[in-house]
ROMIRO-233774 format. One record per residue: residue number from 1; residue in one letter; y negated, x negated, z of N, C-alpha, C, CB in turn. Coordinates in Angstrom, 3 decimals. Atoms other than C-alpha are relative to their C-alpha. Last residue first. Glycine has a CB too. Layout:
BEGIN
NUM,A,Y,X,Z,Y,X,Z,Y,X,Z,Y,X,Z
...
// end
This chain:
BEGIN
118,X,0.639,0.389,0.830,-23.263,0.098,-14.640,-1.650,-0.399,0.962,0.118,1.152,-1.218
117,X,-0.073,1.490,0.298,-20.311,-0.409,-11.870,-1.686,-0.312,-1.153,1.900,-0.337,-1.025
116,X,0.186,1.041,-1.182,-20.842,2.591,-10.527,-0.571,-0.748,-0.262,0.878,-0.609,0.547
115,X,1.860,-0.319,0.015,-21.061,4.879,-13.398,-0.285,-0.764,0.798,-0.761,1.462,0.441
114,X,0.608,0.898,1.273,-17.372,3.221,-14.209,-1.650,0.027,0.380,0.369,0.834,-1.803
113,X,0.033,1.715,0.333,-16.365,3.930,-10.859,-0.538,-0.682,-1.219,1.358,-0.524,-0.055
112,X,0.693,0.443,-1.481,-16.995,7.475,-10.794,-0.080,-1.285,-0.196,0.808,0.294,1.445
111,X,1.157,-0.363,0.268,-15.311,7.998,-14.169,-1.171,-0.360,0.687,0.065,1.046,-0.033
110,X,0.381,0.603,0.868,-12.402,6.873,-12.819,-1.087,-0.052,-0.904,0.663,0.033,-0.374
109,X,0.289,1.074,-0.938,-12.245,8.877,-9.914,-0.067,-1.250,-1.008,1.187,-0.141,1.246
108,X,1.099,-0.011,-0.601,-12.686,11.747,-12.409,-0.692,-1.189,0.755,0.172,0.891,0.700
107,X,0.785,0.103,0.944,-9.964,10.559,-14.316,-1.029,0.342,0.487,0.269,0.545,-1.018
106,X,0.293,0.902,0.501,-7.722,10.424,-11.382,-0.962,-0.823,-1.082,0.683,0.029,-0.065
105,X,0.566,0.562,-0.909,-8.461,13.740,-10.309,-0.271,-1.469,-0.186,0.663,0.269,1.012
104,X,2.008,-0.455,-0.307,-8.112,14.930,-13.658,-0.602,-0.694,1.192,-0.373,1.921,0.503
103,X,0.224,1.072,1.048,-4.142,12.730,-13.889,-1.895,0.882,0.031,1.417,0.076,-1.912
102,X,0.132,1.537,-0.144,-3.497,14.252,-10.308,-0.891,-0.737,-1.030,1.392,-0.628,-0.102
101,X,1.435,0.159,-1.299,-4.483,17.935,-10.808,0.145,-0.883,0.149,-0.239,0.624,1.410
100,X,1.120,0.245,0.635,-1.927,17.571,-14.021,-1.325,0.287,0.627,0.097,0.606,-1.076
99,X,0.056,1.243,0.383,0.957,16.398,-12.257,-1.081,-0.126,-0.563,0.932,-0.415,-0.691
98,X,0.388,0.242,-1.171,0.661,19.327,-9.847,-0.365,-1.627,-0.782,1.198,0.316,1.405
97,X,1.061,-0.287,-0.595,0.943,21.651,-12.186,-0.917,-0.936,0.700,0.334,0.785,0.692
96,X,0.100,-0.896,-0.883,3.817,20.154,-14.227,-1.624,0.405,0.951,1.109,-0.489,0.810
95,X,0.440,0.891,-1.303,3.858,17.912,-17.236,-0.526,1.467,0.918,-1.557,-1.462,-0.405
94,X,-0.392,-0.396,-1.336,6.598,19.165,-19.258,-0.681,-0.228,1.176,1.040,-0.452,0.229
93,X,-0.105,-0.908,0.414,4.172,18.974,-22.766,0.759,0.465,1.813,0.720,-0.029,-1.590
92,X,-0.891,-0.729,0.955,3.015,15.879,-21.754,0.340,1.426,0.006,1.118,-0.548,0.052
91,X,-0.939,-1.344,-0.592,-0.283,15.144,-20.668,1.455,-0.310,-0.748,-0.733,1.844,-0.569
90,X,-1.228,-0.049,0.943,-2.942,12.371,-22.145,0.888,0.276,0.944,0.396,-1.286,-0.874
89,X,-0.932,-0.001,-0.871,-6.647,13.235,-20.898,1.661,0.172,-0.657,-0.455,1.108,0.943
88,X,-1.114,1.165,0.911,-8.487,13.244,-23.523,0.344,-0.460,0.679,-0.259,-1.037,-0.949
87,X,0.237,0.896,-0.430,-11.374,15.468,-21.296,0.734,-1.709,-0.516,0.166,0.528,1.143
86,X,1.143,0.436,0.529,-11.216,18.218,-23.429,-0.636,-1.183,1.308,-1.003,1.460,-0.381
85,X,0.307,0.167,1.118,-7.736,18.386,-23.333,-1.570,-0.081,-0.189,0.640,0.939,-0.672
84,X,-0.312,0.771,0.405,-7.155,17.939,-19.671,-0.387,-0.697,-1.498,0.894,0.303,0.279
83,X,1.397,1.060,-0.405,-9.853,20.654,-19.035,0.893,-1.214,-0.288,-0.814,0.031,1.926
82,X,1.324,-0.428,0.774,-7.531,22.744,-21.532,-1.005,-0.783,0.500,-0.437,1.506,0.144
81,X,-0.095,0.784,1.046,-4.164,21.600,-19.712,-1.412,-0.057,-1.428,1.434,0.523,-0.470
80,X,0.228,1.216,-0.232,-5.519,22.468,-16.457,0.174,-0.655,-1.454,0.896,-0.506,1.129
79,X,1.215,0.685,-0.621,-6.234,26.046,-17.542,-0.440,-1.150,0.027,-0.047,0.091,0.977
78,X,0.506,-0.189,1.075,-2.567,26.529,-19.039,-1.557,-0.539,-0.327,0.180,1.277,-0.102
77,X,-0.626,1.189,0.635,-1.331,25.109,-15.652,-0.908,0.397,-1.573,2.083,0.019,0.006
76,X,-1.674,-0.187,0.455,-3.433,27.931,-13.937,0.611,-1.158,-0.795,0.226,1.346,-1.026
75,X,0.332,-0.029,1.646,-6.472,26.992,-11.968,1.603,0.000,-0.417,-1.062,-1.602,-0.735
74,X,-0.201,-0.937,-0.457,-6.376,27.393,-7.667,0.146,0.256,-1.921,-1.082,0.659,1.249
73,X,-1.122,-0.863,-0.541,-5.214,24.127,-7.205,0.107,1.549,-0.580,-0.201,0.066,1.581
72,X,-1.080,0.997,0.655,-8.059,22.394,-9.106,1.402,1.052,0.117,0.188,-1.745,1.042
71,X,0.107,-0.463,1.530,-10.687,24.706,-7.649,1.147,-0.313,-0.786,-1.171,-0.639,-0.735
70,X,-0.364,-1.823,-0.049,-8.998,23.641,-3.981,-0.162,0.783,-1.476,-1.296,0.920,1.165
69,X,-1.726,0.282,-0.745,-9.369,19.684,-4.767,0.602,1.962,-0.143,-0.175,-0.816,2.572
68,X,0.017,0.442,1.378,-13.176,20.367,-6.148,1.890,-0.146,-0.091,-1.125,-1.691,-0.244
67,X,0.435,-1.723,0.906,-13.909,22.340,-3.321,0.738,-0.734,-0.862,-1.899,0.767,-0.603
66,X,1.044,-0.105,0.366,-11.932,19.181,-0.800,-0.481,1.160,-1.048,-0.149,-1.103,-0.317
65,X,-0.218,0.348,1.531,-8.980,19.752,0.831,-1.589,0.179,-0.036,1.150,1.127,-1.151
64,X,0.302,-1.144,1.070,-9.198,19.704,4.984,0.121,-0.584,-1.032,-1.288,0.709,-0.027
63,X,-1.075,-1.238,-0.007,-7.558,17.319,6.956,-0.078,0.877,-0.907,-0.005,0.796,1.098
62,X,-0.430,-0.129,1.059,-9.162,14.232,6.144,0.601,1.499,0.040,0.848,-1.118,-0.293
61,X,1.045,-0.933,-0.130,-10.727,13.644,9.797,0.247,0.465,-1.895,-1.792,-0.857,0.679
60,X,0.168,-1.770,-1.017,-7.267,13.160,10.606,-0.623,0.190,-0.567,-0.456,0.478,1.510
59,X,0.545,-0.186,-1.774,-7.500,10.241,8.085,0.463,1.454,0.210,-2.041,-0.136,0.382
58,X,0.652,-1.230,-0.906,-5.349,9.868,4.676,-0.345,0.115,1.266,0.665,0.935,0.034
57,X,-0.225,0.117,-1.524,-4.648,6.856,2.333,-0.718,1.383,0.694,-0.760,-1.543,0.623
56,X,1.327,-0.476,-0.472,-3.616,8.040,-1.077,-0.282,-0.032,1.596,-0.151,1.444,-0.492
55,X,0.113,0.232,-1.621,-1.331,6.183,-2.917,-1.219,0.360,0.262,0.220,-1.461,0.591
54,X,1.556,0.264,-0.607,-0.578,6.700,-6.705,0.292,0.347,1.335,-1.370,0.977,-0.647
53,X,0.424,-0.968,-0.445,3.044,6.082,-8.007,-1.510,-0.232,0.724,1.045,0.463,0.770
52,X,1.031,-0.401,0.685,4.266,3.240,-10.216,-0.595,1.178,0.325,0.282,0.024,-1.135
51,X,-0.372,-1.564,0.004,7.512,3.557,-7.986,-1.475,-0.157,-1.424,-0.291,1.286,2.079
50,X,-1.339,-0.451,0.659,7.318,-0.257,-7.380,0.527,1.052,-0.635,0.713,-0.020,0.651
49,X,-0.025,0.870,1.222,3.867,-0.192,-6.665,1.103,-0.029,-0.793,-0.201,-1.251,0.292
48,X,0.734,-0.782,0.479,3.934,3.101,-4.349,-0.067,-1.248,-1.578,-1.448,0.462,1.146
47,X,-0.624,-0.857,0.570,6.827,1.268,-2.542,-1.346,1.028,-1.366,0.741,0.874,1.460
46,X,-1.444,0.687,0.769,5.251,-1.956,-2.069,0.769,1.437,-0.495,1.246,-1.096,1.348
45,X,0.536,0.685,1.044,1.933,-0.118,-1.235,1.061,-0.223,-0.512,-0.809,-1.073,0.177
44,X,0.390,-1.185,0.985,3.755,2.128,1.353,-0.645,-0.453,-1.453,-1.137,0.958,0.775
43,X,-1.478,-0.336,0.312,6.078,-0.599,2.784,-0.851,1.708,-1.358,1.344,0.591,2.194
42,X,-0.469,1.371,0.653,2.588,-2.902,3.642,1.302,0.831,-1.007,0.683,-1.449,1.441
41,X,0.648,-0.191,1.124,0.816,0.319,5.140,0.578,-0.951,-1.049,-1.420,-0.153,0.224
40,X,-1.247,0.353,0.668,3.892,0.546,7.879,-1.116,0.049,-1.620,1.663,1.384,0.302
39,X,-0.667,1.622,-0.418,1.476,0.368,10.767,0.860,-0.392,-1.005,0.959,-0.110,1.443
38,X,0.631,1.025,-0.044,-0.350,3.555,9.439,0.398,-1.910,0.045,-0.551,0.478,0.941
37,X,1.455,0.344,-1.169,2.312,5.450,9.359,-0.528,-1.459,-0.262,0.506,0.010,1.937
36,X,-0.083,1.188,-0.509,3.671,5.967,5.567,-0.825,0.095,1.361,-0.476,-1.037,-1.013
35,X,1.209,0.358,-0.883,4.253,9.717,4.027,-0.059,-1.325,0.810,-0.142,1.053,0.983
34,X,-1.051,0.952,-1.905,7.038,10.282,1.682,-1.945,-0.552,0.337,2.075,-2.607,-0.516
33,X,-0.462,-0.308,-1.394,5.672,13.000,-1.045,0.154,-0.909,1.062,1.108,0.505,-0.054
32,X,-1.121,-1.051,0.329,6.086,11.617,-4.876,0.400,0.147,1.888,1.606,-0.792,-1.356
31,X,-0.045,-1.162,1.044,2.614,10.680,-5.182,1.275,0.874,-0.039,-0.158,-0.587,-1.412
30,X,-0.748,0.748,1.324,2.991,8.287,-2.479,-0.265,1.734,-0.335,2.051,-1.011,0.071
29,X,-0.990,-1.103,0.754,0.932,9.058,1.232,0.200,-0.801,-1.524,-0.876,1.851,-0.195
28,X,0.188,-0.058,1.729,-0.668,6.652,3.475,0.789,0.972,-0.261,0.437,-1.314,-0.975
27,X,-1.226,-0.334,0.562,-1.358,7.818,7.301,-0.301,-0.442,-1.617,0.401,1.682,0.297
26,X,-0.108,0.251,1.218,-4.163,7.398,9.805,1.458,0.100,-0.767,-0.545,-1.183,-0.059
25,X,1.421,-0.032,0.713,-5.530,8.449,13.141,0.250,-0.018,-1.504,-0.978,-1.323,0.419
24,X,0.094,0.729,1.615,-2.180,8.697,14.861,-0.958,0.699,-0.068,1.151,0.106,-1.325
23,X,0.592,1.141,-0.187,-2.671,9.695,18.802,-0.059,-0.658,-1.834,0.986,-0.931,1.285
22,X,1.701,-0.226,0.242,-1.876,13.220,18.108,-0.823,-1.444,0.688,-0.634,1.708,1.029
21,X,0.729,0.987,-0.758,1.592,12.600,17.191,-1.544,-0.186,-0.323,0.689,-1.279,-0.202
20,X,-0.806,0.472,-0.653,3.397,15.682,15.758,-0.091,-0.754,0.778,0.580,-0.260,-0.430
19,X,-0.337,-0.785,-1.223,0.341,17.363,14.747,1.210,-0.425,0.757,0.187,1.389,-0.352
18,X,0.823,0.230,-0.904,-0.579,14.189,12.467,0.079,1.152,1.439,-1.309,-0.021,-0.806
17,X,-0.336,1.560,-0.331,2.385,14.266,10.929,-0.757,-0.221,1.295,-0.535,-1.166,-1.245
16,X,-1.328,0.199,-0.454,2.558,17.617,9.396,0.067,-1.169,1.262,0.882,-0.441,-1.322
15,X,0.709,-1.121,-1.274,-1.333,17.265,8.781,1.423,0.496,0.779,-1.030,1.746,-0.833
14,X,0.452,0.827,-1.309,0.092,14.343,6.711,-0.324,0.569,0.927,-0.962,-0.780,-0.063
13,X,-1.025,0.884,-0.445,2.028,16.698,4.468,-0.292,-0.946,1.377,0.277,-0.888,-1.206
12,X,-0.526,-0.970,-0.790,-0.693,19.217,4.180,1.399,-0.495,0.696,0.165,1.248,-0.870
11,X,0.798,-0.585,-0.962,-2.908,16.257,2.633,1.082,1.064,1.221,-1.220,0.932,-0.979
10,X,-0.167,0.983,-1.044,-0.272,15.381,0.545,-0.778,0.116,1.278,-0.288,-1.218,-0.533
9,X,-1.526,-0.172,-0.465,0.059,18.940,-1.148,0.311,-1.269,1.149,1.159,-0.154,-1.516
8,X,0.536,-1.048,-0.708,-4.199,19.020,-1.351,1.796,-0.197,0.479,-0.903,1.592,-0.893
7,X,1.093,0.151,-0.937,-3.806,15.436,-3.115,0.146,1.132,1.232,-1.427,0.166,-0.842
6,X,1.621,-0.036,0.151,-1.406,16.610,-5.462,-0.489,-0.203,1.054,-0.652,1.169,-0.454
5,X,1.100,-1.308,-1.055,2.422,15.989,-5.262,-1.008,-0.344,-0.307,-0.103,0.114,1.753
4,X,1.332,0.401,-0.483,4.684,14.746,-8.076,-0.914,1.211,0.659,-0.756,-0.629,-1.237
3,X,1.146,-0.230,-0.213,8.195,15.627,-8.114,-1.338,-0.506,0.051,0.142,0.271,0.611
2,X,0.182,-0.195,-1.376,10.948,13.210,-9.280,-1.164,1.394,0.027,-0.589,-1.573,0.751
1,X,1.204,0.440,-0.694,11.425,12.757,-12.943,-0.148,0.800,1.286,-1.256,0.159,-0.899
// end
């Protein structure tokens, strides 16, 4: 299994991007790293679908990580797997640092949406 990056790792990826050409405003990112310009949002979906990977579109004004993004980061794998577990959050045993600030984040943002919707 490939790497999976976290939010705060894609983030630092696009800020890559965005200092290179300071006319780009926007950028997708794939869970496993490759960054999409804007104009190519069609190749980042198709690949993020195909890949079964999460896509996270990112602005400039995105640059920074969020508290909740940074807390995440700053918690030990042992840590994550404990708010995983009491959230029934389903892990595997090799699931890496970064895989398990995704599947919380995701469950959060899922959470969100449900309260939404009621």
């Amino acid at each position: 299994m490939s790497k999976v990056y976290s939010d705060a790792e894609l983030c630092q990826k696009a800020n890559e991007q965005f200092d290179k050409d300071k006319a780009l405003q926007k950028v997708y990112a794939t869970s496993d790293g490759n960054i999409f310009l804007e104009r190519n949002k069609n190749h980042a979906v198709n690949h993020a679908r195909e890949n079964k990977l999460h896509l996270k579109e990112i602005g400039r004004a995105e640059e920074s990580v969020t508290p909740i993004e940074q807390k995440l980061e700053e918690m030990s794998v042992k840590d994550l797997k404990a708010m995983c577990d009491g959230r029934g959050i389903v892990y595997t045993s090799k699931s890496t640092k970064a895989e398990l600030v995704q599947l919380i984040q995701d469950n959060v943002l899922d959470t969100e949406n449900e309260i939404k919707e009621d």
